[in-house]
Residue, then its C-alpha position, 0 to 999 in steps of 0.5 A: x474471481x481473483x483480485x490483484x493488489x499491489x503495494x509499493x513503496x520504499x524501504x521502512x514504510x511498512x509495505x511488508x506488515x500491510x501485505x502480511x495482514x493482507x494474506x492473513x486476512x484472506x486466509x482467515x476467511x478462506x480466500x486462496x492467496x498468493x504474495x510476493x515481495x522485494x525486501x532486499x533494498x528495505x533497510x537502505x531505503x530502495x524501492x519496496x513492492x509486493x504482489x498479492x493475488x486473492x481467489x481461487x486458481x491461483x497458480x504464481x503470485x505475480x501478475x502481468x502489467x495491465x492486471x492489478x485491480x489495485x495499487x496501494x502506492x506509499x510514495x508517489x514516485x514508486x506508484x507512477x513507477x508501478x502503473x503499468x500494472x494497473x488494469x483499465x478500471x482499476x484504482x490506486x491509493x496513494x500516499x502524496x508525501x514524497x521521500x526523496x531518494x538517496x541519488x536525488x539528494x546527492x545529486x541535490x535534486x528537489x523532488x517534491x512529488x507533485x508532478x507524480x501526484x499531477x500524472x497520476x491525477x491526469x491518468x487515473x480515474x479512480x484515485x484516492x490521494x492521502x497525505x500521509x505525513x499529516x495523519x501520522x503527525x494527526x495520530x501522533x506516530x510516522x510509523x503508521x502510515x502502513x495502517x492509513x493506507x491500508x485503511x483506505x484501501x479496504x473502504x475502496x471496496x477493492x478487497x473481499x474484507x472490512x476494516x474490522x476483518x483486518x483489524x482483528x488480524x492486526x491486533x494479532x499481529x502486532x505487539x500488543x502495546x502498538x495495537x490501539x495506536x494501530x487501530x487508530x490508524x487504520x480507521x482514520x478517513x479524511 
């Protein structure tokens, strides 16, 4: 059995850090994967998205639209871009705190994301929605909403592991020193 995950967001969000602890986990246990991203744009803030893609006969790390059992959406406006991957019947996690692009605030533009969150209500089934920027502001960082997310993700059931799976291998990870705070994160439900 494969499952295909993908995580999308903008530069800064950590999509990276939840997509490697993804693939170690799954290699920790034995479960064949394969993952792709796009870095390039990270550190101006661009779109960020990762494919990954666990099971056996793996034989390339992207997968076609209509495949993805889930989206882990860490802006709403990526996760609507991103929704021709999803499969009928699979899920999505999605962060409802909008970052307005760099062209919007330009063009002065008021992007509030909920008209992204109001599509995605309408044409998803099996939605989770987050609000990210107030569980950081709960745990006390902005820069753990990566661990939120994937927190989530793991209680929807899509992926083979625990919530203890990734979070040993996070705590291998990570220094040391944001350990605890990123434990914290990722066992947040509300």
């Amino acid at each position: 059995m494969q499952t295909n995950i993908l995580i999308c967001g903008v530069g800064g969000q950590g999509i990276v850090l939840a997509s490697k602890l993804i693939a170690a986990t799954a290699m920790e246990h034995e479960i064949p994967v394969m993952s792709a991203e796009t870095i390039g744009m990270a550190q101006k803030g661009g779109s960020v998205f990762s494919f990954l893609r666990l099971g056996d006969d793996l034989y390339c790390p992207m997968f076609p639209e209509k495949s993805a059992d889930l989206i882990i959406g860490f802006e709403p406006a990526e996760a609507v871009r991103m929704l021709p991957f999803l499969k009928d019947g699979g899920q999505i996690v999605v962060n409802t705190h909008p970052i307005m692009p760099v062209t919007a605030t330009l063009k002065g533009s008021d992007y509030t994301g909920l008209e992204m969150i109001d599509y995605l209500k309408k044409n998803v089934a099996k939605a989770a929605f987050i609000d990210g920027e107030s569980a950081c502001r709960e745990i006390g960082s902005p820069k753990v909403l990566n661990m939120i997310m994937l927190g989530e993700a793991v209680r929807r059931g899509v992926l083979p592991f625990t919530i203890d799976d990734i979070e040993a291998t996070m705590i291998r990870t990570v220094k040391p020193q944001f350990a605890e705070l990123n434990s914290k994160a990722l066992r947040y439900n509300k």
